[in-house]
N, C-alpha and C positions, 0 to 999 in steps of 0.2 A: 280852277285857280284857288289857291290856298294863300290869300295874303298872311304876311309875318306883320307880329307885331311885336315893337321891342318895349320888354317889361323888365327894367330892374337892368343888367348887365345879361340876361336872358333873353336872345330872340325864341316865343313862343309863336306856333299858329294859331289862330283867331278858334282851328279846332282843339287844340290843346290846353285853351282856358273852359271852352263851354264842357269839355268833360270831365274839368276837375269840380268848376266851380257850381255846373247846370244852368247855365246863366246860355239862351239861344245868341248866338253870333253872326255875324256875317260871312257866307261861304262862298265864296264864287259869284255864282250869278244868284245866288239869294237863297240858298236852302236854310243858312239861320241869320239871325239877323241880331246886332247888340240894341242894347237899351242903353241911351246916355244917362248920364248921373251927373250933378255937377259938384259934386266934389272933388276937390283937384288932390292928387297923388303925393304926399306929404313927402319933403325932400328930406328929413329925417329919418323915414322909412327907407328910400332910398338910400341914402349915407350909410343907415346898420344895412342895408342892403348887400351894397359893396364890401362893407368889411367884413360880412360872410362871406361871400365869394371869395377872396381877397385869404381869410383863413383856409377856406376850405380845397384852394387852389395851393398851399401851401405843401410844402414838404413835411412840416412841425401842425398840420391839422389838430396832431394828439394834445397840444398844449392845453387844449380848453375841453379836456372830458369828462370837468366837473362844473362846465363852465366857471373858472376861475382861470385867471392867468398866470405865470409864471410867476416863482416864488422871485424876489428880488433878494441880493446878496446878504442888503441889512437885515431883511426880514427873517434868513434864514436863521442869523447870529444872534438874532434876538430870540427867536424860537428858541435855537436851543441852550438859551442864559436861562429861559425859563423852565424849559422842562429841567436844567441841570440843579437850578437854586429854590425851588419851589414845588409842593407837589400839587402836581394838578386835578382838576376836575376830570371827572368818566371821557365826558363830551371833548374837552380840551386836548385830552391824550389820545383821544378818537381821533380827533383831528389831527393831530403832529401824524399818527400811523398814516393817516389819509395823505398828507402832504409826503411822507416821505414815499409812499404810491404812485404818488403821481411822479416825484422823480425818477424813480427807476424807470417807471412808464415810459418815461422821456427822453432816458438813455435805453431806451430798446430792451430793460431787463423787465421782462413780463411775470415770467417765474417766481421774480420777487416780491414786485408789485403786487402778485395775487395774494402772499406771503404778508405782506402790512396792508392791504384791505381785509387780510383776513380778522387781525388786530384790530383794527378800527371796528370791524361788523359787533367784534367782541366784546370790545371796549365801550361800544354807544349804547345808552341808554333808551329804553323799547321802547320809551315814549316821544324822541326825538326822530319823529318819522320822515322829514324832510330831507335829516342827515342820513339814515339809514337810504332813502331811497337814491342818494348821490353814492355812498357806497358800495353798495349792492349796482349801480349801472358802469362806476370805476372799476370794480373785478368785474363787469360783464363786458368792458374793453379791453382789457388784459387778454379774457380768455378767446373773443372776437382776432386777437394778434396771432392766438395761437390754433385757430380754425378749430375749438371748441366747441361744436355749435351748440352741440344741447346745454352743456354748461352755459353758454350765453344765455342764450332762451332761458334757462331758470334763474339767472339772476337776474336780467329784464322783466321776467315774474314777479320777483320778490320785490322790484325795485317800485314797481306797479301799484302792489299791493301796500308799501306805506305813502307815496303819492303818486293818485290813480290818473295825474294828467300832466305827468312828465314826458312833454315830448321828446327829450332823447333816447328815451327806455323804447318808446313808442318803435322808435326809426333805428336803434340797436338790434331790436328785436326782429321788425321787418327785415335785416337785411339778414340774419343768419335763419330765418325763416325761407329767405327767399334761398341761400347757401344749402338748402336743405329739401329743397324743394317743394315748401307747404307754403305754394302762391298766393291760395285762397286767405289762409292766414296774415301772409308776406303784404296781401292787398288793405288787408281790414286794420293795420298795424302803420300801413303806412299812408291810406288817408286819415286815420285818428291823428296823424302828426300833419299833416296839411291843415285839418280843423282845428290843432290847441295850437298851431302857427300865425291861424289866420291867413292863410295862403301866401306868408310873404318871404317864405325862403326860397329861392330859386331851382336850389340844387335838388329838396324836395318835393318839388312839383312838378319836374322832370323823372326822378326816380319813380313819381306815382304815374305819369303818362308813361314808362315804359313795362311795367307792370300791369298796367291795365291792358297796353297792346299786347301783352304777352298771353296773358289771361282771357283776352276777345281771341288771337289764335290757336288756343288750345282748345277753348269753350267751340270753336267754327270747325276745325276739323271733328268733332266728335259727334255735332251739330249735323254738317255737310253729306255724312254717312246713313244721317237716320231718317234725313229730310223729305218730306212726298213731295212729287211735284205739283207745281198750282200753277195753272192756266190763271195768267195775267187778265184782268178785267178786259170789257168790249171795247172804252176808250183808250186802254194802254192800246192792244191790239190793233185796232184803228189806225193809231200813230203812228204804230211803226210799219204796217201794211203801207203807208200812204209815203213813207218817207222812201220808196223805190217808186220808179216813174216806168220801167220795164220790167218791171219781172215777168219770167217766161209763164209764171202759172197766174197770177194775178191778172193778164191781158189775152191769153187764150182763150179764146173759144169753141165751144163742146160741138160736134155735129149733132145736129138735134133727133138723129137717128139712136143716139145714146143712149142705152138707161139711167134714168137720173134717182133711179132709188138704189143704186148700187155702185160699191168701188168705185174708184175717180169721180166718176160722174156726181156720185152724192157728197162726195168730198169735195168738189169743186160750185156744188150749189150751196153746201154747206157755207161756204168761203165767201162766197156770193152774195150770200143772204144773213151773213155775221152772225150763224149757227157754230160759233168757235167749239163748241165743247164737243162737235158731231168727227170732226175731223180725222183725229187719229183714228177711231175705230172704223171711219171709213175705210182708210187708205191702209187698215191691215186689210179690210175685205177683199180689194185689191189686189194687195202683194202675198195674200192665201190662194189668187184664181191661179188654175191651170195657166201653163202661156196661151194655149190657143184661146182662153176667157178673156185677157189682159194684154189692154193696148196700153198701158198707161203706169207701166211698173216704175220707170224711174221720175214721171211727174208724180208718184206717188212717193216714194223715197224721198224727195226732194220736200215735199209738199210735208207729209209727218217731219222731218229731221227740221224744218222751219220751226213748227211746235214744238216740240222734244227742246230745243233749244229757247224760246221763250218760255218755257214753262221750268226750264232747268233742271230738265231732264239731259247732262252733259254726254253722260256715254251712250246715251240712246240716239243723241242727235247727233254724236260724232258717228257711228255705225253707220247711219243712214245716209251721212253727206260723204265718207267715204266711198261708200258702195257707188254713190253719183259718179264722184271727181277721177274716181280709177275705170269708171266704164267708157275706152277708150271709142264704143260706136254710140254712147249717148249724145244727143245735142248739146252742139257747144254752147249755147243760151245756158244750157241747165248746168252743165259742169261748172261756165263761171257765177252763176250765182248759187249753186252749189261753194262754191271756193271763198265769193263773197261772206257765209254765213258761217262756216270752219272758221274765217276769220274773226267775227265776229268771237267765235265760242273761243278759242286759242284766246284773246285777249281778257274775256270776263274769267279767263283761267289764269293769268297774269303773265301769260307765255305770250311776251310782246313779239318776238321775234318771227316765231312760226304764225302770229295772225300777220304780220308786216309782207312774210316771204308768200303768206297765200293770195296778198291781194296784188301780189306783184304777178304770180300765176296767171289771175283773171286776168288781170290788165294784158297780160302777152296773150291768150286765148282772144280778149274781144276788146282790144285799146279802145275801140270808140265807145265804149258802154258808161254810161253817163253817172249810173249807181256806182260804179267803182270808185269811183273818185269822193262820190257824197258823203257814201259810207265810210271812207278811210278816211275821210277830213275829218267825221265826226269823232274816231278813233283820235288821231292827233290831237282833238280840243282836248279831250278828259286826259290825254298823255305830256297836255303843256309845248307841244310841238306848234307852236301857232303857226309860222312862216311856212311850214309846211299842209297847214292844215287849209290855209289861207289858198296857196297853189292849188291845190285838187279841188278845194270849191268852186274856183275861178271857171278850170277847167270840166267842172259837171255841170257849172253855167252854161259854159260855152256852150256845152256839146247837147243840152237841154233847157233851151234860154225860159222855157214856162214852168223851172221848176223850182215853186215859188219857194219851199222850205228850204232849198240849196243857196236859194238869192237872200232869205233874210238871213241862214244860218253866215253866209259868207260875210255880211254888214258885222255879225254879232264877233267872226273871227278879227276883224279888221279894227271893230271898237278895241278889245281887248290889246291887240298891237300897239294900237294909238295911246293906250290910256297907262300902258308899262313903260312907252318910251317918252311919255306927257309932251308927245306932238298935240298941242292943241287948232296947228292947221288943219290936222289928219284928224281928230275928232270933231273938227264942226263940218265934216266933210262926210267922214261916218254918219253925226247925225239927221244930216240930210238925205244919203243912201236908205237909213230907217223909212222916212218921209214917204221917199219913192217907191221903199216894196209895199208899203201898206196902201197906197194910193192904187201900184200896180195889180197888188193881190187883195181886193178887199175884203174876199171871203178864207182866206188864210189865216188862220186861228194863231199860228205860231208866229206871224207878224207881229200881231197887236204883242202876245205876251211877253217874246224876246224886247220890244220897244218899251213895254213895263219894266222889262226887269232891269234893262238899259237906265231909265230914267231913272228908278228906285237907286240905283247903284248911284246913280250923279246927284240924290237926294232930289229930286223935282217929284216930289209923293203925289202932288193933285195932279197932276199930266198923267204920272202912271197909274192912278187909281180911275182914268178915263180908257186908258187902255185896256185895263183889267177889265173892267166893266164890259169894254166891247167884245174881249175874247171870249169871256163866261157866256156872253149870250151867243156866240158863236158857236160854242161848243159846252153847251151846260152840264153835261154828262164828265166832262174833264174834272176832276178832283181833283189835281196837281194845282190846277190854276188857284183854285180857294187857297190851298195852304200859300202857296208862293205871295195869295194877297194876305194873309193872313199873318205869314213874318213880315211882309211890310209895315203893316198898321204898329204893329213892335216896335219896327225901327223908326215910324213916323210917330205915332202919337203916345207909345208907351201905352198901347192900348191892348193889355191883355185876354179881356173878357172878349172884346171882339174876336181877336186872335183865336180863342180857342173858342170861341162862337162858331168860325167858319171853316176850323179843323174839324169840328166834330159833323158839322155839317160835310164836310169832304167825305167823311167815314161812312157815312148815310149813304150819300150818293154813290158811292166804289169802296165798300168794302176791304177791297184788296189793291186799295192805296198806302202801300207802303212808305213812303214820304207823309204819309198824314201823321200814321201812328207814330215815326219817329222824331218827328218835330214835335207834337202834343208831349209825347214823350219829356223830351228835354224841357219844353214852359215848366211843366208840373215839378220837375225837381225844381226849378227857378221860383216855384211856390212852394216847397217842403212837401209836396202831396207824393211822397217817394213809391209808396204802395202802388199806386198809379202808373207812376213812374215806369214801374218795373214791368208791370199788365201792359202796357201800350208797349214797349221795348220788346217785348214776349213776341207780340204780334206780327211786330216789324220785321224781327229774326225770321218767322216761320213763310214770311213772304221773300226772302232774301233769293237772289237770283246767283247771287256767283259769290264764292267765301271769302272775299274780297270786302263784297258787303257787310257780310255776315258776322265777320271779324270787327266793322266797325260798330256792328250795334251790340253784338255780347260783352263790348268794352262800355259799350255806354249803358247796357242794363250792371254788369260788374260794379261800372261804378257808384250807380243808386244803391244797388245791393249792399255795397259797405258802408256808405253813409250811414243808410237804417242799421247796420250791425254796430255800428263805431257811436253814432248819437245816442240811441237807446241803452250798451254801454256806458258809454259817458253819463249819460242824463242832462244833455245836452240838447235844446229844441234847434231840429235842424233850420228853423226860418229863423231863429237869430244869426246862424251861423250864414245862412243864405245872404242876409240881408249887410251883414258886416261885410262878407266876404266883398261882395260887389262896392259896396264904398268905397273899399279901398283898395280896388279893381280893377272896377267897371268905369269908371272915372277916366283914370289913363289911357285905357284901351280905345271907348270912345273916341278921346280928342284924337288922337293918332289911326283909328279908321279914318276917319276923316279928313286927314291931313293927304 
């Protein structure tokens, strides 16, 4: 779930300030979390707020491309009493050239306009660099009308060059940058204008969140191609092994006439005995025997294309769950969890439809299979489909009433209904259904932490930090839990040292907790420690599962990356810039999570 928040005349999401601003937010069920501020949102800022938008929604935007407003009739009559009866100063006649610039400007005649900025650039004195720098960005709109671009680019240079923190030149520049396709450039041009903004233009904070997603999609495809694969930690794996209640190779049992140092057999003791890394080369051993060696070719198929897909290994693991789902005398067990897990990959590929049409397969192959259902609900959560997601848990209850992660995941679908349509009969109802799974399942790990994350969400921080507590010892191997407690302590006490106390402690424990690195990640911008920043975003990229992911975090390293090139240009300390920014920010934001 991606709450909106309304900033300005701007609906932004809660993700779309944490990656301009690096400020951790609230995401769903807790991956960031905001920090309140009590400074309230100044309605003055607001007010110039609007009248940008307001401009900039206009037809007549060009009015103000020197930020000045339109000449008025006396003004003009007077101008020209003066230049006609008196002679003027450099700067003065600079200026009439400059105004009568902008008029043409205004009646559409660009050509000419370029024509009397060229006068004015002539006419003004070198040492008037303020006016030179309105100048030089007035013919860099001119030539911006006439898709100019290098010309743009060099007079947004020069405009630059007599003042270095002109954010129009900045956001001129940016866009015939981005017209030209030098994004990298286009990025660092136009977070330098979000910082000498102060984050308080609307239009430009948008322009830079689609820029950055442009820039995390280019940086992912090129990323996605070169990527090894990596076998997910023994807690990730755990998880997701546990979160099927049938699967044909996880409840099989070997005849114990078997060799268990060889093919299947040692890929299924491997499995058995959370030997993960022994697996895949098991199960080529296997699918290299003769047939009359191998009893067990398509538990083997099945069993590798499991791994190949957690480890995002995508086309290795489509090969393999192909070769299952078309073998029309394989067992129907295996075909549909074969089918179940194509779905899976079709969807972390963002090909919703083809994973939807495969678990509709399964479902016709073995309707009563109780994983069908589990696992597609769990799809509909992250796809916002709740009413649906809500159905198929009900039903993987039914049809598996002990299957505790189905029972609390279906509470946690059921909360999120209640809390969108603020039934608060259907919420203290919900919170009682919590009550009973954790009562019913006491050793279920994903009780307690769903019932943390639940509560953190409703702000009851001591309830949830009793929860955390009980899952951590439940499951002390889980790193996700630390960080999930560690955005809370954020959102509760504004207690960052902790925070990244028990993120780094997460790192310790699982390495290849991907959620650690990219949460610590984001604090550290929210401390100017951008260097850092970038190192733990590094990390988080090279663990990415699907480009999906991958897209979101090269956006989030991107945009540390221009910070550092934009501030250190500038000479500008990025924790002043940090710390403004959220005053006059993080303030509104806050009270409005909250509401």
């Amino acid at each position: 779930m991606s709450t909106t928040l309304k900033f300005g005349n701007v609906k932004l999401t809660k993700w779309q300030l944490a990656l301009l601003i690096g400020t951790p937010l609230a995401i769903g069920a807790g991956i960031y979390v905001y920090r309140k501020v009590n400074t309230p949102p100044s309605s003055s800022s607001d007010e110039s707020g609007k009248k940008k938008q307001k401009a900039l929604d206009s037809n007549k935007q060009s009015l103000s491309i020197d930020g000045t407003t339109e000449d008025k009739e006396l003004e003009k009559k007077k101008k020209t009493v003066e230049l006609e009866n008196e002679k003027l100063s450099p700067l003065k006649e600079a200026t009439m050239f400059k105004n009568e610039g902008n008029a043409c400007y205004r009646n559409g005649k660009f050509d000419e306009a370029i024509s009397f900025y060229d006068k004015a650039i002539d006419k003004c004195p070198k040492d008037n660099k303020t006016d030179l720098a309105i100048f030089y960005q007035n013919r860099a709109a001119s030539y911006e009308m006439l898709r100019k671009w290098p010309k743009v680019k060099e007079d947004c240079t020069k405009s630059l060059e007599y003042n270095p923190r002109y954010a129009k030149a900045y956001f001129r520049r940016a866009k015939a940058y981005e017209a030209t396709n030098e994004i990298s450039e286009c990025l660092d041009d136009v977070t330098a204008t979000c910082i000498l903004e102060m984050f308080q233009n609307n239009n430009t904070i948008l322009y830079a969140d689609r820029i950055l997603k442009q820039t995390g999609r280019e940086d992912a495809e090129k990323a996605i191609k070169d990527k090894k694969p990596v076998l997910p930690s023994k807690s990730f794996i755990n998880t997701y092994m546990r979160s099927f209640v049938s699967d044909p190779i996880l409840t099989m049992s070997l005849p114990e006439s078997l060799d268990k140092s060889h093919g299947f057999g040692r890929a299924k003791q491997a499995l058995d005995n959370e030997k993960y890394d022994d697996i895949i080369a098991a199960c080529n051993e296997e699918l290299e025997s003769s047939e009359s060696e191998s009893q067990y070719k398509t538990e083997a198929l099945l069993l590798r294309g499991t791994f190949h897909l957690i480890s995002g290994s995508f086309v290795e693991a489509q090969q393999d769950l192909d070769a299952v789902i078309n073998n029309d005398d394989a067992d129907k067990k295996l075909r549909t969890y074969a089918l179940i897990r194509r779905a899976s990959l079709y969807i972390q590929q963002e090909n919703k439809d083809a994973g939807i049409e495969d678990f509709a397969k399964a479902q016709k192959l073995q309707p009563d299979c109780a994983d069908i259902y589990h696992q597609r609900a769990q799809i509909f959560i992250l796809l916002d489909q709740l009413s649906e997601a809500l159905d198929d848990f009900e039903m993987a209850v039914k049809l598996a009433p002990n299957n505790a992660m189905a029972y609390v995941q279906k509470c946690y679908a059921e909360y999120r209904i209640a809390l969108m349509s603020q039934d608060q009969m259907r919420l203290m109802m919900v919170m009682n259904e919590f009550k009973n799974a954790v009562e019913k399942y006491p050793d279920c790990v994903e009780c307690y932490s769903l019932m943390a994350q639940v509560l953190s969400d409703q702000q009851q921080f001591p309830q949830a930090e009793q929860f955390y507590e009980k899952a951590i010892k439940l499951a002390p191997d889980n790193a996700s839990l630390l960080v999930h407690r560690g955005i809370m302590s954020l959102q509760w006490k504004g207690d960052i040292a902790l925070a990244i106390d028990l993120m780094e402690k997460a790192i310790e424990i699982d390495d290849k907790c991907g959620l650690a690195y990219e949460t610590l990640g984001t604090v550290e911008v929210q401390r100017a420690n951008l260097d850092r920043a970038v190192e733990l975003f590094e990390k988080a990229i090279k663990l990415a599962k699907s480009q999906a992911e991958m897209c979101h975090l090269c956006a989030l390293r991107n945009a540390a990356v221009a910070q550092i090139n934009v501030t250190r240009k500038l000479g500008i300390p990025m924790s002043s810039i940090s710390a403004l920014a959220e005053a006059s920010i993080m303030g509104q934001s806050a009270q409005m999570a909250g509401n």
